[in-house]
PAKOL-710214 format. One record per residue (C-alpha): x, y, z. Coordinates in steps of 0.02 Angstrom, whole numbers, padded with zeros to 5 digits, always signed. Layout:
BEGIN
XYZ;...
! end
This chain:
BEGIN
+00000+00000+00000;+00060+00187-00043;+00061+00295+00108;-00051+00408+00010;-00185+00286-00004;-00181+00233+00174;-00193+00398+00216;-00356+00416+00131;-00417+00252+00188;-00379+00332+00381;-00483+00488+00337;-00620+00405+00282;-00654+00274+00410;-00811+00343+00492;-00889+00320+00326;-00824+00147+00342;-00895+00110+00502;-01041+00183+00421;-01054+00044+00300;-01018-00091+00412;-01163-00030+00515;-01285-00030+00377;-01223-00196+00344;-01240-00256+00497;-01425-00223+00523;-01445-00286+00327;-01394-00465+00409;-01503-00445+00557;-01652-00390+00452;-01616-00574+00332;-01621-00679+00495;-01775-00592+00557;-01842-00642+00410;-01798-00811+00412;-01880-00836+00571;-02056-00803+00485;-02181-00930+00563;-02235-01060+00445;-02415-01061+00429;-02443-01134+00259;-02534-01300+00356;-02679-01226+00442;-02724-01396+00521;-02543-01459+00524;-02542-01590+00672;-02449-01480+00813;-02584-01372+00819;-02709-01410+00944;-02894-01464+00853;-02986-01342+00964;-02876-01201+00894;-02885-01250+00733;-03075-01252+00722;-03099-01084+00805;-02972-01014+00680;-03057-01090+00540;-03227-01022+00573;-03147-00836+00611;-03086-00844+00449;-03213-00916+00345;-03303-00782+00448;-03187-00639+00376;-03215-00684+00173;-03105-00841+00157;-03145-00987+00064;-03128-01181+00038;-03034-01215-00137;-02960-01370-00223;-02831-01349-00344;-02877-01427-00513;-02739-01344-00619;-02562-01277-00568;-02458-01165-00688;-02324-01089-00671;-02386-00939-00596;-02557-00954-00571;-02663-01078-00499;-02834-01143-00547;-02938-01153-00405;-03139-01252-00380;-03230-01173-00225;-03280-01332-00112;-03478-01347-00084;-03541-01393+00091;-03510-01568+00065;-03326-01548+00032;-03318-01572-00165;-03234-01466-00281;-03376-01372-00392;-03259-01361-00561;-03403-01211-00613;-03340-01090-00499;-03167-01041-00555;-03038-00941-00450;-02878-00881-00535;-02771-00881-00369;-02563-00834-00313;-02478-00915-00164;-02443-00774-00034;-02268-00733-00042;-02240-00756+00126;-02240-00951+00114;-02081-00926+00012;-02008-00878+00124;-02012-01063+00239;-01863-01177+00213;-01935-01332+00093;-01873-01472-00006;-02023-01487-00127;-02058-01451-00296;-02215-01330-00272;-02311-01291-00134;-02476-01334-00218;-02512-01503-00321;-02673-01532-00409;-02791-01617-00285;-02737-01493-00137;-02869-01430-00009;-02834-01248+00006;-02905-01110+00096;-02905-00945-00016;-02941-00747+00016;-03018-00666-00129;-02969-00510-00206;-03017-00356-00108;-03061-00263-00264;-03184-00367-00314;-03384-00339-00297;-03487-00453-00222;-03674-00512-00251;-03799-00529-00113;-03762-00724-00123;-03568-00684-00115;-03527-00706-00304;-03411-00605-00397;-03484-00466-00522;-03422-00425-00677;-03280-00540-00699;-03276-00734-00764;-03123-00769-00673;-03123-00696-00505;-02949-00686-00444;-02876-00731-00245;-02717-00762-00140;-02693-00916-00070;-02641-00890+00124;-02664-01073+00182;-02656-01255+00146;-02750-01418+00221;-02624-01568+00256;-02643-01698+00135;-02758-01872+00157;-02621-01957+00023;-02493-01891-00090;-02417-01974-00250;-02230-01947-00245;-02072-01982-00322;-01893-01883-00322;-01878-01744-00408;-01801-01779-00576;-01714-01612-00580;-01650-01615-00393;-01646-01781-00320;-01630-01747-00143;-01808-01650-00187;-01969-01713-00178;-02090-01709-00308;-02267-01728-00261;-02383-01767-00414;-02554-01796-00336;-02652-01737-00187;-02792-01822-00091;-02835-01959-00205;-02945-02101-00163;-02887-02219-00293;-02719-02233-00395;-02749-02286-00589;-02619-02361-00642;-02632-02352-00842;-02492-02444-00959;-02497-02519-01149;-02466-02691-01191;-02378-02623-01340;-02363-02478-01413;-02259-02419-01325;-02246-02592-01255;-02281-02624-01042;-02135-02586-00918;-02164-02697-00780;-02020-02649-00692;-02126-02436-00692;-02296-02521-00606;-02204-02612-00473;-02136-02441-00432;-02303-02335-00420;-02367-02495-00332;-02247-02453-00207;-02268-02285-00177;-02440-02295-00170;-02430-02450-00033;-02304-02342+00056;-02443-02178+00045;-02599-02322+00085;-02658-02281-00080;-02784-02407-00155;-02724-02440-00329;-02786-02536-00488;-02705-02585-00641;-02770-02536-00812;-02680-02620-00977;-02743-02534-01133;-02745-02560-01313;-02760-02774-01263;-02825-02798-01455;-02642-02779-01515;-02613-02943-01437;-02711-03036-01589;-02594-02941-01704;-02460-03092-01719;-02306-02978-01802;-02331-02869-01618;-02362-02976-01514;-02247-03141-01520;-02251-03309-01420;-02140-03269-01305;-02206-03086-01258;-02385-03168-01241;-02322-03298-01118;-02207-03146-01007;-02382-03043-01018;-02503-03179-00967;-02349-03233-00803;-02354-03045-00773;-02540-03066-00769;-02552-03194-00630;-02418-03119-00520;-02528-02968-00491;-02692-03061-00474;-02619-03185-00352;-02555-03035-00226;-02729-02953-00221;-02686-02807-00349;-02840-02782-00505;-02773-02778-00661;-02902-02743-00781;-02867-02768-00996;-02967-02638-01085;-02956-02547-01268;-02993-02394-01246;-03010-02347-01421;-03141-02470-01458;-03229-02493-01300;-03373-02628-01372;-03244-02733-01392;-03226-02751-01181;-03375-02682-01110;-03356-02782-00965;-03186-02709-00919;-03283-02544-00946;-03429-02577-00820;-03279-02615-00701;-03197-02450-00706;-03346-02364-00682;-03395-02447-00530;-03213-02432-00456;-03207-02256-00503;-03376-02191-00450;-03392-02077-00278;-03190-02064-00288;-03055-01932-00350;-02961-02062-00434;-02762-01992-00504;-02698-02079-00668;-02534-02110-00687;-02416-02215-00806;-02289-02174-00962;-02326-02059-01106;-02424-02130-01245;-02513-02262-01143;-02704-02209-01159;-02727-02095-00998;-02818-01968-01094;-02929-02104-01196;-02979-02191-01043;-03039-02043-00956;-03140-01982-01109;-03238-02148-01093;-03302-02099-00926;-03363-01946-01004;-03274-01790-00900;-03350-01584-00934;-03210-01558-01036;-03165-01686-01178;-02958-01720-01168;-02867-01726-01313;-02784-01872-01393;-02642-01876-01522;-02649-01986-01644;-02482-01959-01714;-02410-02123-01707;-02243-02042-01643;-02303-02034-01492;-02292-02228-01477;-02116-02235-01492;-02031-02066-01432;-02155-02037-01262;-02213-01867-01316;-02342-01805-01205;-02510-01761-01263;-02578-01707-01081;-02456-01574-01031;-02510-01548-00851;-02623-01608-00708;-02786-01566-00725;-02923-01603-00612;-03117-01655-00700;-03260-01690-00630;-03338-01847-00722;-03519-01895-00777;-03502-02043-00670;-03520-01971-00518;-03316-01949-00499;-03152-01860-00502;-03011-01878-00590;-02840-01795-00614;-02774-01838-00794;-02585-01802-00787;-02452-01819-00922;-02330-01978-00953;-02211-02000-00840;-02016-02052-00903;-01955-02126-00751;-02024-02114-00590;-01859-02137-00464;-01923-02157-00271;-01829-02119-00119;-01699-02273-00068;-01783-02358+00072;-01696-02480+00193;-01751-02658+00178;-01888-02660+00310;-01986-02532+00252;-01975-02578+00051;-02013-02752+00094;-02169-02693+00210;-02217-02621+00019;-02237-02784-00065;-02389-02877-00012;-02306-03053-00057;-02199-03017+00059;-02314-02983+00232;-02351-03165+00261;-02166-03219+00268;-02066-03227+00421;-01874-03190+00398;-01759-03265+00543;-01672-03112+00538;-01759-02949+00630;-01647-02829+00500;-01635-02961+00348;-01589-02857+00188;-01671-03008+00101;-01519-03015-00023;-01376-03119+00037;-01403-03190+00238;-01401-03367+00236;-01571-03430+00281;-01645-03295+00218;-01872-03332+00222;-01897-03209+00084;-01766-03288-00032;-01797-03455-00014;-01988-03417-00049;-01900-03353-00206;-01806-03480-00248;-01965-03622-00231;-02082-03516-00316;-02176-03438-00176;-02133-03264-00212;-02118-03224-00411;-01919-03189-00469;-02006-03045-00575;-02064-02968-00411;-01905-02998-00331;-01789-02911-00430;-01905-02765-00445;-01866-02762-00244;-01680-02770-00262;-01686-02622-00399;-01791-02526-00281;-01662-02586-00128;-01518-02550-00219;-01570-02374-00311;-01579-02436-00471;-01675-02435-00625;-01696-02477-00809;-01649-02310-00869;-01476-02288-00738;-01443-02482-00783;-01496-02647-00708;-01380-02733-00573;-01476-02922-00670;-01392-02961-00846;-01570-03033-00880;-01653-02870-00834;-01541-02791-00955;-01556-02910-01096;-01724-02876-01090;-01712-02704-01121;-01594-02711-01247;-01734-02848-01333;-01868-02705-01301;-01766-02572-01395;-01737-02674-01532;-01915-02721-01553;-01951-02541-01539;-01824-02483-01669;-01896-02602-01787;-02073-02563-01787;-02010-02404-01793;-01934-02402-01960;-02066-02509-02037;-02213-02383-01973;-02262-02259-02137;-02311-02115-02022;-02471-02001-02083;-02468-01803-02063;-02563-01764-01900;-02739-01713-01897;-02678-01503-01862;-02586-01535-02033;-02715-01610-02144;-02865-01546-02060;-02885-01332-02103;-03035-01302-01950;-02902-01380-01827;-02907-01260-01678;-02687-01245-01732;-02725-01191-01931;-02701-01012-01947;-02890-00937-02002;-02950-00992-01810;-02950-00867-01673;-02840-00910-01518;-02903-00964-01348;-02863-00806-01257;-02987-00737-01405;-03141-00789-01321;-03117-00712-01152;-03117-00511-01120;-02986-00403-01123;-02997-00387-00924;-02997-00570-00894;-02812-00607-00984;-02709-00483-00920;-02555-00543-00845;-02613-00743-00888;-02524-00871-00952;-02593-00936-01104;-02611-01126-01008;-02699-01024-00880;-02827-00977-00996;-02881-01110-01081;-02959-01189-00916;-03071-01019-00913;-03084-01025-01093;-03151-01196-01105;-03281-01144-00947;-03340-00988-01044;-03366-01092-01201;-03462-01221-01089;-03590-01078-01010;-03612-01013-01185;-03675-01173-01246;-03791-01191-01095;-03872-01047-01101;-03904-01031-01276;-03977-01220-01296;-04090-01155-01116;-04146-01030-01244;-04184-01152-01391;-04267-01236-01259;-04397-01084-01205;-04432-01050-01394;-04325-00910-01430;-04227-00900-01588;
! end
């Protein structure tokens, strides 16, 4: 240092002190802030229930509301009032923000609010209210959600983008669908045994849909050997209490009893669908006839490369007398590494067994129950390797640990490749159809709403509130067809 510059850095050290003052309270005004009380789960289980209830009512009292979420976007959510009874009326919209407060709370999860979440909601205070307490003059009243309701069940997996994250896909479901092709794009076995886990480890009931089942008369698809893998596959599930139900969703006459099935399992019940991309999600919730028709691709691309036609949760309220939450395909779905005990707690064959050892791994101890059922047939090897994936962290798409495992992924590419070749694919319907809602002459969603109602919204966050607009519309003017006028 030159003398000269120390000398200035002398003279000006009040200002210095200055700065290290302002500083100073900068920190203390961060860790005040960290210390923010987390409210987001008004009836989170160290409250007391007394508390809770009297809170409830004071705010319900003070303008709030009961919500589900049925859509989440980026940075708006979708939101059904609840009726008395508790079920999400899908007619009364609410275009709602998290309060920024909430993010604020330290939290390993991908978003705070998941289709299927009970929230509790403030509308905006610049809107006008009816007599009855309905908004005037807008068709998507907007609010800030300031609370959450802990969740019945929850559908998770990690976080594909940040592993040590969680990644909650579903909210307060009554029944897991779990929806996979025979072919095209052929079944992954090793994918159900893994939702069947999560959703025994989240006491989730679950069923098993295979769709498009009339491929397996087509005898260039569907070979010997894949036939006698699907119908083993087939058993194993049956014989461990699990539904599996074969279906073609396409051309429903052709198993109307599998139809009648669904409909009984799914009425009274917000079931969530899950299950790879290009597997019939959409198709099978169409059949049970939902407000809003979903759409389905038939660009047969989407059989080999898993492009997803849904592209994001959606809650619908069905003419059966149900809910369900269509999602998109899912790649991989990667669960948390659980010790032994607890995976092995996840697979039903499993419970009946007694293992010598209290803290058995189930992989390599002498004398092991579990593997010696194994080994004589009482628990499948299909089902057992799934476990020591699971066990071990691993899965089709990292690499198999079993050199069968992987030769039969190899075999499944291969397949693949070739019926991809041989496959002549036809321009998609928004090419060779000109009234497509995609072909340039047809006006946009955000077209049919007002002005008012798309300021500062996404275009995915319209087309909920388009859809409902387009839906009124058609009501009222076939009530008026229906009085006589013209």
């Amino acid at each position: 240092m030159s003398p000269k510059w120390r000398e200035t850095f002398d003279n000006d050290e009040p200002s210095f002190k200055s700065g290290s003052k302002i500083e100073k309270i900068r920190k203390e005004k961060r860790s005040v802030r960290g210390r923010t009380i987390d409210d987001w789960f008004i009836d989170a289980e160290t409250r007391d229930e007394a508390d809770v209830v009297a809170e409830l009512e004071k705010l319900l009292a003070s303008g709030y509301r009961r919500g589900r979420a049925i859509e989440v976007h980026k940075k708006h959510i979708f939101v059904a009032e609840e009726t008395d009874t508790g079920e999400p009326d899908t007619e009364r919209l609410w275009l709602c923000t998290v309060a920024k407060r909430h993010f604020q709370r330290a939290h390993k999860e991908r978003n705070f609010v998941v289709v299927g979440d009970r929230i509790l909601f403030q509308p905006d205070v610049a809107l006008e209210m009816d007599n009855e307490g309905e908004p005037i003059g807008t068709d998507l009243p907007r609010g800030m959600i300031q609370h959450s309701f802990v969740r019945k069940t929850r559908l998770t997996r990690k976080d594909p983008s940040h592993p040590e994250w969680e990644h909650v896909m579903l909210a307060n479901i009554d029944l897991m669908a779990i929806v996979a092709s025979v072919l095209h794009p052929e079944v992954r076995w090793g994918l159900i045994d893994r939702i069947l886990v999560q959703a025994e480890m989240d006491a989730i009931p679950a069923v098993i849909i295979l769709n498009k089942v009339d491929l397996l008369k087509d005898e260039k698809l569907a070979s010997p050997d894949f036939l006698a893998i699907y119908k083993r596959r087939l058993e194993i599930y049956r014989s461990i209490g699990y539904e599996v139900i074969e279906l073609c969703a396409l051309k429903p006459k052709k198993t109307p009893d599998a139809l009648k099935r669904i409909k009984e399992l799914f009425k009274g019940k917000l079931v969530g669908f899950c299950g790879h991309s290009g597997v019939g999600k959409s198709s099978v919730v169409n059949l049970m006839k939902p407000e809003f028709e979903q759409i389905v691709d038939d660009d047969p691309e989407i059989f080999y490369k898993g492009r997803h036609t849904t592209t994001y949760n959606s809650l619908l309220r069905l003419g059966i007398g149900a809910y369900a939450i269509d999602t998109p395909g899912v790649r991989s779905f990667d669960t948390e590494v659980q010790d032994a005990i607890t995976l092995s707690a996840c697979f039903r064959e499993f419970a009946n067994i007694k293992c010598r050892y209290r803290e058995c791994s189930h992989t390599v101890e002498p004398g092991c129950k579990i593997v010696e059922a194994m080994e004589n047939g009482t628990v499948s090897q299909e089902r057992y390797r799934s476990f020591v994936g699971m066990l071990k962290g691993v899965t089709f798409r990292e690499g198999d640990a079993y050199e069968q495992n992987a030769a039969e992924l190899a075999d499944l590419k291969a397949r693949e490749f070739a019926r991809d070749n041989m496959q002549q694919v036809e321009p998609s319907a928004s090419q060779s159809n000109p009234s497509s809602p995609s072909s340039p002459g047809t006006p946009s969603i955000s077209q049919t709403l007002p002005p008012e109602a798309v300021q500062d919204v996404s275009a995915d966050a319209v087309s909920r509130a388009a859809r409902l607009r387009m839906k009124r519309q058609r009501k009222s003017s076939d009530a008026k067809v229906g009085d006589g006028h013209d």
